[in-house]
BATORMAR-654745 format. One record per residue (C-alpha): x, z, y. Coordinates in steps of 0.05 Angstrom, whole numbers. Example, Ala and Ser with C-alpha at 12.3 -4.5 7.8 and 13.67 -1.06 7.14 Angstrom:
! residues 2
((246 156 -90))
((273 143 -21))
! end
This chain:
! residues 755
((2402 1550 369))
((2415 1541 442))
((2336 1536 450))
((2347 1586 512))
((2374 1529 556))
((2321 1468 560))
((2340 1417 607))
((2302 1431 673))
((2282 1361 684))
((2243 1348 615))
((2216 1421 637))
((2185 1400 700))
((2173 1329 669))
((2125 1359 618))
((2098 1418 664))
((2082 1358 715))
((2040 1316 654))
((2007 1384 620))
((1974 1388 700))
((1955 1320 695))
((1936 1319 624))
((1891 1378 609))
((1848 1428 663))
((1866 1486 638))
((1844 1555 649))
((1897 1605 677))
((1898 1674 650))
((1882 1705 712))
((1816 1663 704))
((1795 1675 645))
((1845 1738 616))
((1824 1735 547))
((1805 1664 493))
((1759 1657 438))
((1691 1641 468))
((1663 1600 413))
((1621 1554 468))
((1641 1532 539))
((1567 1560 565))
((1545 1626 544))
((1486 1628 505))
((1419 1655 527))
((1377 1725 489))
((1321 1673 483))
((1326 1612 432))
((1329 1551 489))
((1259 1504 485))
((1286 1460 546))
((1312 1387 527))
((1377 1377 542))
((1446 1343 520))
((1489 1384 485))
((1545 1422 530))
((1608 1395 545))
((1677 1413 505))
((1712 1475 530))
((1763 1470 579))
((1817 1475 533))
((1789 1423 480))
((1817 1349 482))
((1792 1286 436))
((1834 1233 414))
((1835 1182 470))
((1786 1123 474))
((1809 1059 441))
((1778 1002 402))
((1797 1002 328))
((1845 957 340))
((1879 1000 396))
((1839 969 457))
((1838 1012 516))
((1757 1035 521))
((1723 1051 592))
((1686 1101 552))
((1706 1181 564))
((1733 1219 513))
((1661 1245 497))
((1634 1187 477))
((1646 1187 418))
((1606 1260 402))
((1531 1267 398))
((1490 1239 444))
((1419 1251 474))
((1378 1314 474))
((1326 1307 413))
((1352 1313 345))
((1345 1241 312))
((1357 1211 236))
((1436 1174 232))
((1404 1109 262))
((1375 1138 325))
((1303 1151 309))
((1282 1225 332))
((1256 1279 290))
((1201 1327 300))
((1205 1369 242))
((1271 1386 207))
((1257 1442 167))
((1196 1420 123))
((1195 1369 69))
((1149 1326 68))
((1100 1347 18))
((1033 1330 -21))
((993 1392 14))
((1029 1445 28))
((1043 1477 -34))
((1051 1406 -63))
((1104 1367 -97))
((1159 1344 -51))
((1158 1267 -47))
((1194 1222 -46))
((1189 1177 6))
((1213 1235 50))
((1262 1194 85))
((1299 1246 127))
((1305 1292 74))
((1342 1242 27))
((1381 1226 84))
((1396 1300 103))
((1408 1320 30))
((1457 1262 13))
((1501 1276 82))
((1504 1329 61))
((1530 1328 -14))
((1577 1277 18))
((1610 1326 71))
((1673 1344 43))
((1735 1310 20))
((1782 1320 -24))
((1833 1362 9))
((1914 1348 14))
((1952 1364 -51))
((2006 1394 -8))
((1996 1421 71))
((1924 1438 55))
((1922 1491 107))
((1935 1465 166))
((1918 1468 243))
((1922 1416 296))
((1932 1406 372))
((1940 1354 430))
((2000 1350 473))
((2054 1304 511))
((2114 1284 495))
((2164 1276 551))
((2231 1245 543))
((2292 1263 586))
((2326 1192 571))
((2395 1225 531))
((2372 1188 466))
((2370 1121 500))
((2443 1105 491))
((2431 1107 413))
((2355 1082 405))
((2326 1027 437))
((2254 1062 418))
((2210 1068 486))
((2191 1136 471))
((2258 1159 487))
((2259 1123 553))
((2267 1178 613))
((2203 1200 641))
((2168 1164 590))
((2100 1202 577))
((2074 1198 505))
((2013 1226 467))
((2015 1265 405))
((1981 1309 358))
((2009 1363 315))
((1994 1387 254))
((2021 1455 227))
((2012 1471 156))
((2038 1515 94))
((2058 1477 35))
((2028 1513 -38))
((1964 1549 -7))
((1886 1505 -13))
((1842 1497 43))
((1821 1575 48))
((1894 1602 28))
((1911 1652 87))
((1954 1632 144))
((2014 1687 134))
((2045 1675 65))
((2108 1666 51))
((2116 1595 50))
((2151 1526 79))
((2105 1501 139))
((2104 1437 159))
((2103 1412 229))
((2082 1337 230))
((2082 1297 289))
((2045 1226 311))
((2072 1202 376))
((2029 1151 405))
((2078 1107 431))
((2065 1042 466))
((2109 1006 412))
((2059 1035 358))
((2049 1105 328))
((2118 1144 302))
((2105 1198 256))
((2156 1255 252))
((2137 1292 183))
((2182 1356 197))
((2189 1420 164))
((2207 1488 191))
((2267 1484 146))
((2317 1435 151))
((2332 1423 72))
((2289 1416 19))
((2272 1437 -53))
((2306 1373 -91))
((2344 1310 -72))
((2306 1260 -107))
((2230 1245 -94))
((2217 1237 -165))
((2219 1306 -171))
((2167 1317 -121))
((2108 1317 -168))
((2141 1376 -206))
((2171 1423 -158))
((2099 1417 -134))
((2062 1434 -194))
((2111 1488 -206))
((2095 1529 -144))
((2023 1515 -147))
((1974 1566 -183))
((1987 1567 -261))
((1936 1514 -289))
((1896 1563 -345))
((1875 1613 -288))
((1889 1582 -223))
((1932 1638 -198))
((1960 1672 -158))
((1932 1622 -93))
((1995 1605 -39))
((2048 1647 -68))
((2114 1628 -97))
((2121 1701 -131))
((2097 1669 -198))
((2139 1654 -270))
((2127 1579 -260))
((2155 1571 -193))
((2226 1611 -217))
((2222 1583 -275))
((2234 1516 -245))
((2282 1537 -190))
((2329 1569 -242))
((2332 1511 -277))
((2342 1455 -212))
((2393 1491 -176))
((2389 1446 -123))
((2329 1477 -109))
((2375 1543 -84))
((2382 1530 -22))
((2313 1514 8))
((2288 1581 -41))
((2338 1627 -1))
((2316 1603 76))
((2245 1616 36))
((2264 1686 8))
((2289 1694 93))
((2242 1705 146))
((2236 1641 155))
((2184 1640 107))
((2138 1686 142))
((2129 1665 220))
((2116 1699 276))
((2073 1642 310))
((2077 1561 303))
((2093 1573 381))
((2148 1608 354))
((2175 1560 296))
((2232 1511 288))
((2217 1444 261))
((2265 1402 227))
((2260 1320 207))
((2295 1346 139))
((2327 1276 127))
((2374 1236 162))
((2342 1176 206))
((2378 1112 233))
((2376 1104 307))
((2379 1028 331))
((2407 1015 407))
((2385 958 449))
((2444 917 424))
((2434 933 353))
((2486 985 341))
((2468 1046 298))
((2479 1114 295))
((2450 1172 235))
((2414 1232 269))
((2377 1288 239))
((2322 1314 287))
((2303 1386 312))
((2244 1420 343))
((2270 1488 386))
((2217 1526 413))
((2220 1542 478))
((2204 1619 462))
((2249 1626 409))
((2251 1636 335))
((2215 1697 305))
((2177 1721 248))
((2134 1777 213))
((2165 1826 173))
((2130 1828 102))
((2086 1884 108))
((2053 1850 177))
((2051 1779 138))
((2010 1825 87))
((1968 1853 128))
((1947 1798 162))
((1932 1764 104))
((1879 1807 92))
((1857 1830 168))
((1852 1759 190))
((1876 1699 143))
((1867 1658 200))
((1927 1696 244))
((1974 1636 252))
((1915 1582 275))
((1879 1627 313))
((1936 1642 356))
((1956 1576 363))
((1875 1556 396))
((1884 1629 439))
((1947 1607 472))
((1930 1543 488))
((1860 1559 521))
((1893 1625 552))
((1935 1575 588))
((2006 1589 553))
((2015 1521 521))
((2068 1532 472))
((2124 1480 479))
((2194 1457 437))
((2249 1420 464))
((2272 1358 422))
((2340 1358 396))
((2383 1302 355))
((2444 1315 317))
((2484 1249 315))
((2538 1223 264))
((2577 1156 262))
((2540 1103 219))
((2595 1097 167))
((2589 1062 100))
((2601 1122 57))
((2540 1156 99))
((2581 1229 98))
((2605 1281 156))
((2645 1330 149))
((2646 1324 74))
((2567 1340 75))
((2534 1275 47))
((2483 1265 102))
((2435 1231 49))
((2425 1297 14))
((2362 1332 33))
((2390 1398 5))
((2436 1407 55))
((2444 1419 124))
((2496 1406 174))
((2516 1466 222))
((2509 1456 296))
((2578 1479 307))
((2600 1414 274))
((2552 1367 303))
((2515 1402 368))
((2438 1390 378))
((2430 1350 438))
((2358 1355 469))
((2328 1291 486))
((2258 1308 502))
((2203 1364 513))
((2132 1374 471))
((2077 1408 502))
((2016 1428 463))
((1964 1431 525))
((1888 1426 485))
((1851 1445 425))
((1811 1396 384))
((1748 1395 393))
((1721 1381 317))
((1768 1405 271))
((1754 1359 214))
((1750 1299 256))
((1817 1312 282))
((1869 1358 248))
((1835 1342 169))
((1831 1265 186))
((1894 1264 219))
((1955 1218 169))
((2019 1227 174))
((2068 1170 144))
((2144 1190 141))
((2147 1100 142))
((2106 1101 200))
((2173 1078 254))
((2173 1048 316))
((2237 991 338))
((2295 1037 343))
((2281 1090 287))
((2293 1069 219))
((2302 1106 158))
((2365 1111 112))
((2370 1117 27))
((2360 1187 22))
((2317 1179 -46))
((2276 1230 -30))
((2253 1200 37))
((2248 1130 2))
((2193 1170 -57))
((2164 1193 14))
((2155 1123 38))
((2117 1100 -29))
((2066 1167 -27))
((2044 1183 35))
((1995 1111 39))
((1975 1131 -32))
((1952 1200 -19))
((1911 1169 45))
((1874 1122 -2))
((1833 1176 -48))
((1828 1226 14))
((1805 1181 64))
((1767 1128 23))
((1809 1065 32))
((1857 1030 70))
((1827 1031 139))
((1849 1095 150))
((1885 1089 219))
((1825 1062 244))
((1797 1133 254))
((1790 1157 319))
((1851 1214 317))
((1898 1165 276))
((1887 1098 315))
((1951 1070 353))
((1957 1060 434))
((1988 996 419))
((1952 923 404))
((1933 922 329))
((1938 854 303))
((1955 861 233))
((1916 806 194))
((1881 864 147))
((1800 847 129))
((1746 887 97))
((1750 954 60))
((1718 1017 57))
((1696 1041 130))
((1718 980 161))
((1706 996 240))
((1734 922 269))
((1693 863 276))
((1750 817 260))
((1739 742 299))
((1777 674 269))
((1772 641 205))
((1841 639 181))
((1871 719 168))
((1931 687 144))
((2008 657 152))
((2010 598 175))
((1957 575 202))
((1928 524 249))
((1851 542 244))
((1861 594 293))
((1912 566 338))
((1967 598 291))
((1946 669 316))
((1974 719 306))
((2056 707 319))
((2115 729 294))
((2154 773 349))
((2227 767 361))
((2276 820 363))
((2273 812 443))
((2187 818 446))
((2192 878 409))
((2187 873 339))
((2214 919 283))
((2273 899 255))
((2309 929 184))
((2368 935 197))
((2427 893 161))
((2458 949 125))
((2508 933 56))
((2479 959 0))
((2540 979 -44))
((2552 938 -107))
((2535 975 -167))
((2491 979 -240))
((2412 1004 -245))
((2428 1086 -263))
((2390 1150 -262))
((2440 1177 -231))
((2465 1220 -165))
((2521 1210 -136))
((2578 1269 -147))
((2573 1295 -71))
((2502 1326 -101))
((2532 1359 -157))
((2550 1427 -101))
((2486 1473 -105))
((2514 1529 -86))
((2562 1535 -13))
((2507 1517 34))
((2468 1562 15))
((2522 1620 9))
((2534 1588 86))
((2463 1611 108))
((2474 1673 66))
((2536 1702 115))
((2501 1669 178))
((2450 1727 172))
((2456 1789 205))
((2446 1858 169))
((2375 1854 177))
((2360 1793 165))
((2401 1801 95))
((2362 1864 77))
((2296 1825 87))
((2321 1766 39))
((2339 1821 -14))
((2273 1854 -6))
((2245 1788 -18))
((2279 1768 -77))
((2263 1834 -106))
((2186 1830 -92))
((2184 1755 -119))
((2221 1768 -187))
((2185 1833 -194))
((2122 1790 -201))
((2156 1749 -252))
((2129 1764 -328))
((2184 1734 -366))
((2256 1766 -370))
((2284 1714 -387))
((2275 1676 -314))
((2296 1738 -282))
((2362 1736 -316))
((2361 1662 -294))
((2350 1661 -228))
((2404 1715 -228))
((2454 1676 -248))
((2446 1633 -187))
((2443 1688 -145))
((2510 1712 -165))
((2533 1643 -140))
((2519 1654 -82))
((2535 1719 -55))
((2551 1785 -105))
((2525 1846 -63))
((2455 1794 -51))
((2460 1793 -136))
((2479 1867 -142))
((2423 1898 -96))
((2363 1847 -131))
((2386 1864 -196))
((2392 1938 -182))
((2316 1934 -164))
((2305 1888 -227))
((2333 1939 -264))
((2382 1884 -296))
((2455 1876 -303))
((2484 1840 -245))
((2519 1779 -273))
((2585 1739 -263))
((2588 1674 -212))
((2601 1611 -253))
((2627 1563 -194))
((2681 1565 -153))
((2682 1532 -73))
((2711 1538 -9))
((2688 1594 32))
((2644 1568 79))
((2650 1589 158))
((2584 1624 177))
((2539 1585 233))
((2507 1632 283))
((2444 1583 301))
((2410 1606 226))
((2401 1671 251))
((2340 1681 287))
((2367 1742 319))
((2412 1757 389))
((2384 1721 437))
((2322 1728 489))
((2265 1688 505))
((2212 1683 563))
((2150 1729 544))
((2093 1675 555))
((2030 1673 508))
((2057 1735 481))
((2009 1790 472))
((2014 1858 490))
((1961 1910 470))
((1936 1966 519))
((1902 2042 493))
((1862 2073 537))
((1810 2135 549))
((1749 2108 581))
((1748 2182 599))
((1809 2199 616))
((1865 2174 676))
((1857 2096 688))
((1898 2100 751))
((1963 2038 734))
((1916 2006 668))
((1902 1951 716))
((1956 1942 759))
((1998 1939 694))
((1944 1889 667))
((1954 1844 731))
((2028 1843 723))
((2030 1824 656))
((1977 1768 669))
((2026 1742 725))
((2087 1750 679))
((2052 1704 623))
((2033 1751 582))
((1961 1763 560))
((1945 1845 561))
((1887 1859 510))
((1852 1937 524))
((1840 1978 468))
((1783 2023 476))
((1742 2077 434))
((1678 2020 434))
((1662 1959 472))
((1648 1940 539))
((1646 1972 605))
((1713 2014 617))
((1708 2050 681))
((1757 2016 747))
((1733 1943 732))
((1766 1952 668))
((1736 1924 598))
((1749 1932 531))
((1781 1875 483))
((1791 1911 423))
((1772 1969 398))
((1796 2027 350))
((1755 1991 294))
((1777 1923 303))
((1848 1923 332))
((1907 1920 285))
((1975 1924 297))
((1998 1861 272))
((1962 1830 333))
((2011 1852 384))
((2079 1836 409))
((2077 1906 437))
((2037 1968 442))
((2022 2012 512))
((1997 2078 500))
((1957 2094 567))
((1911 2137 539))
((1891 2193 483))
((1820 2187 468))
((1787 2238 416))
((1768 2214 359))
((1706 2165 367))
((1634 2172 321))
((1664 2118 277))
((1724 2148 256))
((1699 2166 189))
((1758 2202 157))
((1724 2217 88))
((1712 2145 78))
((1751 2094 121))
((1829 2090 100))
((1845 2065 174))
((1808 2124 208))
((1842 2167 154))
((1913 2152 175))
((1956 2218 185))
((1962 2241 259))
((1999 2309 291))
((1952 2301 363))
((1875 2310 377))
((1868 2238 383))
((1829 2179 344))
((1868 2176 273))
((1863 2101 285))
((1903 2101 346))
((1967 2139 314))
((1961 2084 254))
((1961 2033 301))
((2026 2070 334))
((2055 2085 281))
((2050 2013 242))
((2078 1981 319))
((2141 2036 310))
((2152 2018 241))
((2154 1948 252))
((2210 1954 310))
((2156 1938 360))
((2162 1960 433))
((2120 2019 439))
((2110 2047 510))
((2071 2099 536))
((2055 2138 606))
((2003 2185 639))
((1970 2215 584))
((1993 2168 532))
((2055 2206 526))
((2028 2255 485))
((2007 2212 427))
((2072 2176 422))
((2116 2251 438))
((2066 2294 389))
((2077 2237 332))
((2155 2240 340))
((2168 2174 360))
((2236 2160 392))
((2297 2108 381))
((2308 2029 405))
((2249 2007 441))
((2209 2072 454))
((2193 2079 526))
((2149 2133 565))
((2143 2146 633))
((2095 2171 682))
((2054 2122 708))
((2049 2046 690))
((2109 2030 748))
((2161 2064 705))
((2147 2031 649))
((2127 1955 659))
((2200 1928 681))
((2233 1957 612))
((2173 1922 573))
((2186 1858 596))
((2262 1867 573))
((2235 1890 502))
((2185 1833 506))
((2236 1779 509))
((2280 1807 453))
((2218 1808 404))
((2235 1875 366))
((2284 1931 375))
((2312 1926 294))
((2366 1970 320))
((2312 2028 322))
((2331 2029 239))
((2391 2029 202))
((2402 1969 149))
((2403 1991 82))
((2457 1932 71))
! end
């Protein structure tokens, strides 16, 4: 994971574009997101006529083209609601939307009541169905900007240097519905449409590079066994369920994708802070038509990180929405998140392997010491949507949507992929028209012969949507290989019968993931054991417990030992034999630093008490990237210019990257102690209870937790000390050593590892 060194010129490529791309607003403008309207509203309800206000600054739409990818003079806006008077869906205004029209007033409803028939039936007709996997999901705009390394092996214009492309991502956890929360433990994906000139590429990714099983008719099952059991429809986004062991005991394959799961991979941090990975391997075409196999990587520019399981579970329940909503707040705060992307390339050979590792094998990985990740371009997420279901539900991804120069290979998992993703798109999004919609439509000429269907948006001209014609001048025409066009490439197929069969380089289940397994550090291993032990605690039968142990014994014996001790099982015997494998130091997510942009940093104060250095520490953060949030008794007003963000009621520690103490306020009216478990929490000083919680859940959670002036008493009188506790006297002591903390993420050497 060499994330830490981006190549400069992509970096200033992409910083160049986001300034030309999307007016943002600095955080020394506007210090702290999440105005739900780009005007302020007024006390009074508003009686003037007027058109409706303009996005927010940070809001983009999906750019103005014809259904058939014409370039449009309109602006982006055009495409929202027009005028200033409230009409029916065919333009004829409305004076009354809130009575029916009746016979007298406390008469029957009629029927000829056009506009409530209309009203009523848009209405019913509002929701689709939602996605049987990614459900949960949340969107954003951004550029693409190559650096030109992957033209020597792709003849694909996105990868041309300096080339500027479009995209939208969509982040996403796999079991959870619509309203799951955001911070489960759970695969996310990280899907990509590049609007290229050559026609849209999709990059379906994953934020872990193997998958569940190597065949895609498997798909539907793995699937329905992590999903809710079907007689009570629980428990909602959770793998820690009988049916979901059950089936990973039995498809061992599935091993190796469960343990980066049962890792903190499967709980983020952020998105901003997430790896992506293109899971399969991918064909690469060059301008002369050679080939070369890559498997592609997203490294975020501020490194990898993640929650530790009791945050994840608190969030879940303080704000479900943690991973979107911090997503929207950096990008309108002005920290647009951004990932470098990287290739890993292998010869084209006929056997398709590397290293031994069959490269068609979704289940495994290969380590970047063997094949390096070399970055060939930089993505910058620089606005918000401005309607969600417009944009990030209508959006479709297609792992077949490819541009010239990217082709798939035989993985049969990615070929089941092929087949599905058009079908889902069909009952979701009514048809087959589906890339007509504004957020999926191409920036390329669409010319593709298609006619009628459900929401048909072109007005098709000519008489003859066929091959060959001469009715309409023989329109359209075939492309060569030098005007563009797609070409499959001419690989052998190997001789060979019709089997249900794999091949025996997918028989090994086991030494990849016993790879990942000694690539973790101490406490990265005590978090996967803590996992395992939660997960198969929740399991009903024994029977799958003793399963499941059984692989885990193949894999590693103290990881067996220490989840069957808490299982209160016998620890059993491996039953395969392999090669030790050589640990890889890029799966740990640990060791390295990262810049401190978009991170946030919450600040306690006494509106009372000493503010001298709250906002000259506020001001450097701001300037350092990082957006300082004050914590105050109540709302408002502070004292010194200052005002409150959060307060004791509503902050939480799972919102901060780091906690200042600059303050000890007494406890406030709405610490109710006999009756509120938050204001209850246990405290040794005369300050709010809910202030030494929210310490005390920061120090717990190896969070930087800094304190001066009078703060030093709430952090000294509580006990606090170790890795990553820092007090000083005034806010100039304190804010260099923060930033140092701040680009490490957590302290974890504040604890010992219980493994």
């Amino acid at each position: 994971m060499n994330a830490s060194k981006p190549v400069a010129a992509a970096k200033k490529a992409a910083g160049e574009v986001v300034d030309a791309v999307a007016e943002a607003v600095s955080l020394t403008d506007k210090p702290v997101p999440g105005a739900p309207g780009s005007e302020p509203p007024t006390l009074e309800e508003p009686t003037e006529p007027r058109e409706v206000p303009p996005p927010k600054p940070d809001q983009q739409q999906p750019t103005p083209l014809s259904p058939t990818g014409a370039p449009s003079a309109d602006p982006a806006t055009a495409s929202a609601q027009q005028g200033a008077y409230l009409t029916t869906a065919t333009g004829v205004r409305i004076g009354d939307s809130d009575h029916s029209l009746k016979a007298g007033p406390r008469g029957p409803t009629l029927l000829s009541d056009h506009h409530l028939r209309e009203k009523i039936m848009h209405f019913d007709h509002e929701r689709i169905p939602e996605r049987v996997v990614h459900a949960r999901g949340a969107g954003a705009h951004g550029v693409f900007v190559a650096n030109g390394a992957a033209s020597q092996v792709s003849r694909a214009g996105v990868f041309e240097k300096g080339e500027e492309t479009r995209v939208f991502v969509r982040f996403s956890t796999v079991l959870g519905s619509r309203g799951s929360a955001d911070t489960v433990r759970d695969t996310r994906g990280f899907a990509t449409k590049f609007y290229t000139r050559e026609g849209n590429w999709d990059l379906v990714a994953n934020n872990i590079p193997v998958f569940f099983i190597q065949d895609g008719i498997k798909f539907p099952d793995v699937i329905h066994a992590g999903k809710p059991h079907p007689d009570r429809e629980i428990p909602q986004a959770q793998s820690a369920h009988d049916t979901f062991w059950d089936f990973v005991s039995l498809h061992t394959e599935a091993q190796h994708h469960a343990l980066w799961n049962m890792s903190d991979r499967g709980i983020p941090r952020s998105y901003r802070m997430m790896e992506g990975f293109g899971v399969h391997t991918f064909r690469l075409v060059d301008a002369e038509g050679g080939t070369t196999l890559v498997k592609f990587h997203w490294k975020p520019r501020l490194g990898v990180h993640s929650l530790t399981w009791e945050e994840a579970q608190l969030a879940g329940g303080v704000d479900p929405d943690f991973h979107r909503r911090d997503l929207y707040d950096a990008i309108e705060a002005g920290a647009f998140p951004s990932w470098d992307l990287g290739i890993q390339t292998f010869p084209d050979t006929p056997d398709q392997m590397f290293e031994g590792i069959d490269l068609l094998d979704s289940t495994k990985l290969v380590p970047e010491e063997l094949a390096p990740v070399q970055v060939i371009g930089t993505l910058t997420l620089n606005g918000n949507p401005t309607n969600f279901f417009a944009e990030t539900e209508q959006v479709a991804f297609h792992t077949g949507h490819l541009v010239p120069g990217i082709d798939g290979t035989d993985d049969p998992l990615l070929m089941a992929r092929n087949f599905s993703y058009l079908d889902t798109q069909l009952t979701r999004l009514a048809g087959p028209n589906f890339n007509q919609i504004p957020i999926n439509r191409p920036h390329a000429p669409v010319n593709d012969n298609h006619r009628d269907g459900f929401h048909q948006q072109a007005v098709h001209g000519g008489v003859a949507p066929y091959k060959p014609n001469s009715l309409d001048a023989g329109c359209p025409f075939f492309a060569g290989a030098d005007e563009g066009a797609f070409v499959d490439v001419p690989v052998t197929v190997p001789e060979g019968s019709k089997v249900r069969e794999n091949p025996a380089s997918y028989d090994d289940h086991f030494s990849q993931a016993r790879l990942f397994w000694l690539s973790m550090s101490a406490v990265e291993q005590e978090h996967i054991v803590n996992a395992y032990s939660f997960e198969l605690g929740k399991c009903y039968e024994q029977a799958i417990k003793e399963r499941q142990l059984l692989a885990l014994a193949n894999i590693d014996a103290g990881l067996c030992a220490r989840v069957a001790q808490s299982l209160g099982l016998p620890a059993p015997e491996p039953t395969v034999q392999y090669d030790e494998p050589r640990p890889s130091p890029a799966l740990s997510q640990l060791g390295e630093t990262w810049p401190a942009d978009g991170r946030l940093v919450g600040i306690v104060v006494d509106p009372d008490g000493d503010l001298s250095g709250v906002a000259a520490l506020r001001e450097e953060l701001m300037a350092a990237g990082v957006l300082p949030l004050l914590i105050a008794p109540r709302g408002g007003e502070l004292g010194e210019g200052l005002v409150a963000q959060r307060t004791f009621a509503t902050a939480r520690s799972i919102e901060f990257d780091a906690l200042v103490v600059a303050g000890a306020a007494p406890p406030a009216a709405d610490a109710l102690t006999s009756r509120d478990s938050k204001a209850g929490a246990a405290a040794t000083v005369a300050t709010d209870p809910r202030v030494g919680l929210l310490v005390e859940e920061c120090f717990r959670h190896c969070k930087a937790v800094v304190a001066f002036g009078e703060g030093r008493a709430v952090v000294d009188e509580l006990g606090l000390a170790g890795a990553g506790v820092l007090t000083g006297d005034g806010a100039g002591d304190v804010q260099g050593d923060l930033m140092t903390l701040l680009a490490g993420h957590r302290s974890w050497e504040r604890f010992a590892t219980s493994v």
